[in-house]
C-alpha positions as CSV (number, residue, x, y, z in Angstrom):
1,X,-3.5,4.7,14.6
2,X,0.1,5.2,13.5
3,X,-1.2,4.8,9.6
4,X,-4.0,6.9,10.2
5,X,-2.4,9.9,11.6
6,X,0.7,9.6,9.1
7,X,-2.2,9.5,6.7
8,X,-4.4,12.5,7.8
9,X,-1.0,14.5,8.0
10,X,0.1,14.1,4.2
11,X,-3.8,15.0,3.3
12,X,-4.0,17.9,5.1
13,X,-0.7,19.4,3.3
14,X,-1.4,18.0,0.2
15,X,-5.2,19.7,0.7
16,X,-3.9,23.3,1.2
17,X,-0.9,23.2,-1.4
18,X,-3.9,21.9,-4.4
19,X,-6.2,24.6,-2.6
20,X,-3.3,27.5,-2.8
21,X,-2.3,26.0,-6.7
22,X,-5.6,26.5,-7.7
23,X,-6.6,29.9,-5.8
24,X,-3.2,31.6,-6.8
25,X,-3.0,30.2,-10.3
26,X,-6.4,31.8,-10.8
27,X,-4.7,35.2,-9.4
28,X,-1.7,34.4,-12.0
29,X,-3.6,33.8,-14.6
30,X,-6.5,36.8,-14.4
31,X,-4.5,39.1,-11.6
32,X,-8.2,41.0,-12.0
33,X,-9.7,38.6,-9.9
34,X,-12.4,37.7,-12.7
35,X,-11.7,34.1,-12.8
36,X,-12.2,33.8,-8.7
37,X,-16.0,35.3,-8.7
38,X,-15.2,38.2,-9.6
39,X,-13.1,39.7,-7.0
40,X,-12.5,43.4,-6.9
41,X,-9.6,44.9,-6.9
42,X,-11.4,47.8,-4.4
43,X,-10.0,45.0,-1.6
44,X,-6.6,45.5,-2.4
45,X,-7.4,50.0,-1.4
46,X,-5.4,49.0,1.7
47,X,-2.5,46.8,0.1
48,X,0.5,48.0,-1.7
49,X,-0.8,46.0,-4.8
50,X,-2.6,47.2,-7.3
51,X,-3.7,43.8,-8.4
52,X,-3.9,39.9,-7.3
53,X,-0.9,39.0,-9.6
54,X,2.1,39.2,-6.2
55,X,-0.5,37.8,-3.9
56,X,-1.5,35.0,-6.5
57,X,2.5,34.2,-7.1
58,X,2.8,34.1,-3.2
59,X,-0.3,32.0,-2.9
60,X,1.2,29.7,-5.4
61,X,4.8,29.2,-3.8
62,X,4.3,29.5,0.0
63,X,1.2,27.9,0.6
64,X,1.1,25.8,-2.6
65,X,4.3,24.3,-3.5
66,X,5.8,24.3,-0.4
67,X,3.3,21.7,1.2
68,X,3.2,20.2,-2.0
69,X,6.8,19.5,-1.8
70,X,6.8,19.1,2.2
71,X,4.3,16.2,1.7
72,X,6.3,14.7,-0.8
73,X,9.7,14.5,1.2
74,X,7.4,13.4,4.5
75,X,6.5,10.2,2.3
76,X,10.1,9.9,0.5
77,X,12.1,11.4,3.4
78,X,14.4,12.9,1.3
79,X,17.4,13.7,2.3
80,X,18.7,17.6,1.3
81,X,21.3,18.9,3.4
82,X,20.3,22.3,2.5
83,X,16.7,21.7,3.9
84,X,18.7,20.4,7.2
85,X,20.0,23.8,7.4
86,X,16.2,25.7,8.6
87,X,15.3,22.6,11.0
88,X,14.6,24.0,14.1
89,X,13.7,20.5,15.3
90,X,17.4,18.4,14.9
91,X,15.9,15.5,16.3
92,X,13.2,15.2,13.7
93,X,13.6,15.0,9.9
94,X,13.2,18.3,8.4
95,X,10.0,17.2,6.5
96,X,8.5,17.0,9.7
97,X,9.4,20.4,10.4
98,X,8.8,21.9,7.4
99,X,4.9,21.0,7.4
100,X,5.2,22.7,11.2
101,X,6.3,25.8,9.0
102,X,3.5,25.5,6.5
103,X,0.6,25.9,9.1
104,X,2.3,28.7,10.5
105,X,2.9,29.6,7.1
106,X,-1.3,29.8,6.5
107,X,-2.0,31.5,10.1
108,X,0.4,34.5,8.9
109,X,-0.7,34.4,5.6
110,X,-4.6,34.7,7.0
111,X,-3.3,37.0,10.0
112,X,-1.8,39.4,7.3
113,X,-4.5,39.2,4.7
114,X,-7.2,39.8,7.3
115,X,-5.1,42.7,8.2
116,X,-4.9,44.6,4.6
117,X,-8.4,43.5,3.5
118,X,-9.5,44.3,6.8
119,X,-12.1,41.7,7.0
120,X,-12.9,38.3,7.4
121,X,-14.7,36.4,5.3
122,X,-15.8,32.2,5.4
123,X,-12.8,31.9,3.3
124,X,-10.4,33.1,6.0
125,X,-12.2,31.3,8.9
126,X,-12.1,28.3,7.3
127,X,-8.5,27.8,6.6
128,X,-7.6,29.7,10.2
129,X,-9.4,26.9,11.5
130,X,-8.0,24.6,8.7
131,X,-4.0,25.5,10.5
132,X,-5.5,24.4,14.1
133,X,-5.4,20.1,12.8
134,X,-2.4,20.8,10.6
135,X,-0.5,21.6,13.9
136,X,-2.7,19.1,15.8
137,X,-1.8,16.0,13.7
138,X,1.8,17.0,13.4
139,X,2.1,16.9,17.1
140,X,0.7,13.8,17.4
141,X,3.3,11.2,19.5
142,X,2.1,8.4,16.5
143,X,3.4,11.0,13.9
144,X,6.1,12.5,15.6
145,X,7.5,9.0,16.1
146,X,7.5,8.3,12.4
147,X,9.8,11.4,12.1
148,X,12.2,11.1,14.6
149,X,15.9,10.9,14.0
150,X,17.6,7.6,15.9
């Protein structure tokens, strides 16, 4: 079970930060929306963007290089004293933490989109609910234990 959850954690981080590459890449690349179906920019009316390109870049770093990254130090646990310093949890590695900090990450990214857009669309239900087994596998005693400082 140990192997398992340490297993389903590193997916489900790795899942969203490929997810949040491609989705904001696409907003990079074509800050129209074009290359996601089309999106229109009559979404943003409520936003202070005028395009997807600041959305797209945020995407792209918070929710897709950051579990990118997270994953990887959970499987190297890499030691970076300047990571250390935003550990809220000192008697856990900050990896551990950190992917703590990426669902959160995603439930205020949905929260705040939701908010601006002001809708909801499958999109947004689906990764809300996504953020509910991120935190659920983290918590986990087999996971936590594979994280825990001596």
């Amino acid at each position: 079970m140990k192997k398992i959850g340490y297993s389903i954690h590193i997916s489900l981080l790795l899942f969203l930060g490929i997810s949040a590459i491609v989705g904001g890449g696409a907003l990079i690349i074509s800050p129209s929306g074009r290359l996601l179906g089309g999106m229109p920019l009559t979404i943003l009316k409520n936003t202070p963007f005028f395009n997807f390109l600041v959305p797209g870049i945020i995407l792209f770093l918070v929710l897709g290089i950051f579990p990118i990254f997270t994953a990887w130090s959970l499987i190297h646990k890499s030691v970076l004293p300047f990571a250390e310093y935003f550990n809220f949890f000192k008697d856990m590695h900050w990896s551990w933490s950190y992917s703590i900090y990426c669902a959160f990450a995603l439930i205020i990214w949905i929260q705040i989109e939701t908010y601006f857009i002001q809708g909801v669309g499958w999109l947004q239900i689906f990764y809300m609910l996504y953020s509910i087994p991120m935190l659920i596998v983290a918590l986990l005693p087999s996971v936590r234990n594979s994280y825990k400082l001596l």
